[in-house]
C-alpha positions in Angstrom: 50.3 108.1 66.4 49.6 104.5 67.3 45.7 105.8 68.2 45.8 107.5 64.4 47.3 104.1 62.9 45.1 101.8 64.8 41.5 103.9 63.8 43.5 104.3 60.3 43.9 100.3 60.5 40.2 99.7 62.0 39.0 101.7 59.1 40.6 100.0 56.5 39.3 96.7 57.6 35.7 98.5 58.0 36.2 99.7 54.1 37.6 96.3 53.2 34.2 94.6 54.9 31.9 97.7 53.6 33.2 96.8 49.5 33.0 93.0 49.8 29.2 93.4 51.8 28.3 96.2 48.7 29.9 93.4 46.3 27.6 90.9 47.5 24.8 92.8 47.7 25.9 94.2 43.6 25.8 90.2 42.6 22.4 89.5 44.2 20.8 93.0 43.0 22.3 91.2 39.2 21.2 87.8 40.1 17.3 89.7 41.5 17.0 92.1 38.3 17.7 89.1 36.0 15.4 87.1 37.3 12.8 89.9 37.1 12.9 90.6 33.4 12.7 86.8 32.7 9.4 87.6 35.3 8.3 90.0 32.8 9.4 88.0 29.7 7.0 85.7 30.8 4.1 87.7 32.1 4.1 89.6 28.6 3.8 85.6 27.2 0.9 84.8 29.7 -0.9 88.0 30.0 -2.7 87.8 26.4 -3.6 84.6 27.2 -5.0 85.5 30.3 -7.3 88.9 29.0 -8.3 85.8 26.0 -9.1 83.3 28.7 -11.2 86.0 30.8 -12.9 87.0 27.7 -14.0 83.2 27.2 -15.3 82.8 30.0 -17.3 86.1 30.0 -18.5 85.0 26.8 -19.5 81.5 27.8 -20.9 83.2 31.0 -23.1 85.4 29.3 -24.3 82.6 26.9 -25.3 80.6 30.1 -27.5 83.6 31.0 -29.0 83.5 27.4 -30.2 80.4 27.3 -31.1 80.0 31.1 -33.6 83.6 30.3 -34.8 81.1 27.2 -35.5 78.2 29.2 -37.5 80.7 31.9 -39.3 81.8 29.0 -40.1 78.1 27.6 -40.8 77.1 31.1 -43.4 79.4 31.6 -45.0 79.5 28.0 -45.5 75.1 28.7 -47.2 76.7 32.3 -49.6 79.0 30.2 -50.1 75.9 27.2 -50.3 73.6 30.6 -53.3 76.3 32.4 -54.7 76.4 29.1 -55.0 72.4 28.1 -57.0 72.4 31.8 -59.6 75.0 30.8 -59.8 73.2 27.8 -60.1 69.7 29.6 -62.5 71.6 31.7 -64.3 72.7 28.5 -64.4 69.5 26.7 -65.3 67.2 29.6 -68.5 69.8 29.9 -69.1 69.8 26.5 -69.0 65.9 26.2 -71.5 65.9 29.1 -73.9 68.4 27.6 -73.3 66.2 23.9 -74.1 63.1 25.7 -77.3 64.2 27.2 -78.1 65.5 24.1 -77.4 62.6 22.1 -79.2 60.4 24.3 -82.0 62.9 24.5 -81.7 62.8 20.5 -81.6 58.8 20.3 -84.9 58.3 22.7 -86.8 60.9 20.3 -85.5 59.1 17.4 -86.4 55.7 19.1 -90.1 57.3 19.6 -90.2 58.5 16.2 -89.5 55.5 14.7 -92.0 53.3 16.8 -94.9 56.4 15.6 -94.3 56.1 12.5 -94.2 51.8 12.8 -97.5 52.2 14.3 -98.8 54.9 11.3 -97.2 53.0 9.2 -99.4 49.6 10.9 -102.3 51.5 10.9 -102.0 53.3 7.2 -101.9 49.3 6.2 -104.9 48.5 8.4 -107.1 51.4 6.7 -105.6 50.2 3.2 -106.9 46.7 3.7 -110.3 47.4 5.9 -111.2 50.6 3.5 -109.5 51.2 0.4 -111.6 54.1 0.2 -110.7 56.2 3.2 -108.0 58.4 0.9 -108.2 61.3 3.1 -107.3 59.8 6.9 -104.8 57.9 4.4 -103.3 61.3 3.2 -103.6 62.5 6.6 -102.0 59.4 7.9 -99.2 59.8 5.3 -98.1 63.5 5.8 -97.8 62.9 9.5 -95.5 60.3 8.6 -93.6 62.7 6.1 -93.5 65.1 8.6 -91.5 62.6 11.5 -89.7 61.2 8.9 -88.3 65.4 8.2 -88.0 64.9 12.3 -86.4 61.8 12.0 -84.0 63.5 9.6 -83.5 66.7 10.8 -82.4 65.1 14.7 -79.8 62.9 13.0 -78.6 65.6 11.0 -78.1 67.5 14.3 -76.8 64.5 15.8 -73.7 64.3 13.2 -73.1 67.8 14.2 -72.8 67.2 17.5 -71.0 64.4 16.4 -68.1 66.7 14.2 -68.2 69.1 17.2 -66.7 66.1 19.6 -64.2 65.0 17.1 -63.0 68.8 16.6 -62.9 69.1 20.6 -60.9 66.0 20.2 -58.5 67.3 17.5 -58.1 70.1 19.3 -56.6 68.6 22.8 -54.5 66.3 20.6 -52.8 69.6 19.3 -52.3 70.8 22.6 -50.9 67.6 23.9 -48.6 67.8 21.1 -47.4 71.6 21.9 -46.5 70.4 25.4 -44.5 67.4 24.2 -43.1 69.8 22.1 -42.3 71.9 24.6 -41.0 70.1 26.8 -38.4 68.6 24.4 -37.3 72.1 23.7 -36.8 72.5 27.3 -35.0 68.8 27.8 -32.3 70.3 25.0 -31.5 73.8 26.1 -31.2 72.3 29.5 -28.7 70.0 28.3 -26.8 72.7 26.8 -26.5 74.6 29.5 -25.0 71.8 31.3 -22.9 71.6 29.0 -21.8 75.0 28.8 -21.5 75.3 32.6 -18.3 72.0 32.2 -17.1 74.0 29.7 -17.0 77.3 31.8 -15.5 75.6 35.3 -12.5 73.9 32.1 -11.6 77.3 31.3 -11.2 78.7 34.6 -9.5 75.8 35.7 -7.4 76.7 32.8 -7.0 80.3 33.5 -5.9 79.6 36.8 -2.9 77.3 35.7 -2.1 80.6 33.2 -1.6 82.5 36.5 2.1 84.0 36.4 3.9 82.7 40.0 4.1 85.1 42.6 7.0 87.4 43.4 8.6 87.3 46.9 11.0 89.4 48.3 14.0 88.8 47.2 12.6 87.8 43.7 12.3 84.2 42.3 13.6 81.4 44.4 16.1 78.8 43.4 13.8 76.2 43.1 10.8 78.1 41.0 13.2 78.9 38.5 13.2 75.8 35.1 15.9 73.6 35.0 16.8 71.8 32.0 16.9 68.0 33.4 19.5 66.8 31.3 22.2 69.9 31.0 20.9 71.7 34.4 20.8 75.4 32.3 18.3 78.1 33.9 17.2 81.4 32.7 17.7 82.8 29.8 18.7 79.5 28.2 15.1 78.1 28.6 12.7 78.9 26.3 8.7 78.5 26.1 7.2 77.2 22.5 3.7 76.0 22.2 3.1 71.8 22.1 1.0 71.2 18.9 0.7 67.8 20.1 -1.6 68.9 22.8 -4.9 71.3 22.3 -6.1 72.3 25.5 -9.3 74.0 24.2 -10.6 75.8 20.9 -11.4 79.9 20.8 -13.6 79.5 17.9 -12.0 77.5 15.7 -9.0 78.9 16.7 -6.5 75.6 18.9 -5.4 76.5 22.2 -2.0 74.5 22.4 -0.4 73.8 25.8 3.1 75.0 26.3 6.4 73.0 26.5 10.5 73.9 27.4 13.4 74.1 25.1 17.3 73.8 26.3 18.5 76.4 24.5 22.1 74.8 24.9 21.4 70.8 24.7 18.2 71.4 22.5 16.4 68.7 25.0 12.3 69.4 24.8 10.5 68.9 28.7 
């Protein structure tokens, strides 16, 4: 009998110890399961702001990708204007040469011309005044002069061609300088805009990365992750998240994207 009593005893105070240990575990299973829903209270706040964030920044990364293709494809349209403007400078310098010769050539024959016809001209006065009478060496004298003046004419005539052919060779490289200036500038913008984009990009996914939801451990949130109302010291469910219009953290569109700010639910104090 005093065995029977004394097990009867020893398992009483093993009952007694089993219902306070399945007590304490019953309040922290309460105090874990409430601190999981607010968990999911607040990953079903953050989690569309998240899948809007990601699709920002896929956006803005595909826009990047847009306009670096279009700044490949400016780059290597100035490289074809650029190879052209040297076959060009090639061309022109050429032609300048072969125009210079020509115009030199041109200017000696005109120099020549003139002094022939001077000395026709002399000697057409000479026969005038030692034989008025000689008409036909006079005729003679006078169609070979017609005829170097038509040379005369006809080699300054080409020579202003030659002439409008430079200037249009000129007019020509001017436009092509102009394309590449052109060019270039449209190069010097998208580039800046794609700077720009890329500050942009890294500010939303530093943002997304402050959206992050904290991390569960195992045995739920810990004292000290949970927000504490610094005036009344409530936690939980008493603490609520509203958006700060005060703040715009970016725009989605022309949609704001406000931060976020605590309410005591039982002092009403704003942190």
């Amino acid at each position: 009998m005093n065995d029977l009593e004394k097990q009867l005893s020893d398992n009483r105070n093993e009952l007694t110890r089993t219902q306070n240990t399945l007590k304490t575990t019953g309040e922290s299973l309460e105090t874990t399961t409430k601190g999981l829903e607010d968990a999911k209270a607040e990953l079903g706040i953050i989690k569309p702001k998240l899948e809007q964030a990601n699709a920002q920044v896929e956006e803005k990364t595909q826009t990047n990708a847009a306009l670096n293709t279009e700044v490949e494809g400016l780059k290597s349209s100035l490289d074809s204007a650029n190879a052209k403007i040297n076959v060009l400078e090639g061309t022109l310098e050429s032609r300048k040469e072969e125009l210079g010769a020509t115009i030199s050539e041109l200017s000696t024959e005109l120099e020549t011309s003139k002094s022939k016809i001077q000395g026709f001209e002399n000697k057409v006065a000479d026969l005038e005044s030692n034989n008025s009478n000689n008409k036909e060496q006079t005729d003679k004298l006078t169609a070979e002069i017609q005829e170097l003046n038509n040379k005369l004419s006809t080699t300054q005539d080409e020579n202003t061609n030659l002439n409008s052919q430079l200037m249009e060779l000129n007019n020509t490289l001017l436009q092509k300088d102009t394309k590449i200036q052109e060019l270039t500038d449209n190069i010097d913008s998208k580039e800046k805009l794609v700077d720009a984009q890329t500050a942009r990009l890294e500010e939303v996914e530093t943002e997304l990365g402050e959206l992050k939801p904290p991390e569960l451990g195992s045995g739920g949130f810990a004292a000290e992750e949970r927000t504490t109302c610094p005036m009344c010291g409530a936690v939980g469910q008493n603490i609520k998240q509203i958006e700060d219009k005060t703040k715009v953290l970016s725009y989605v569109g022309h949609i704001p994207m406000y931060a976020k700010k605590h309410v005591c639910k039982k002092c009403g104090y704003e942190f």
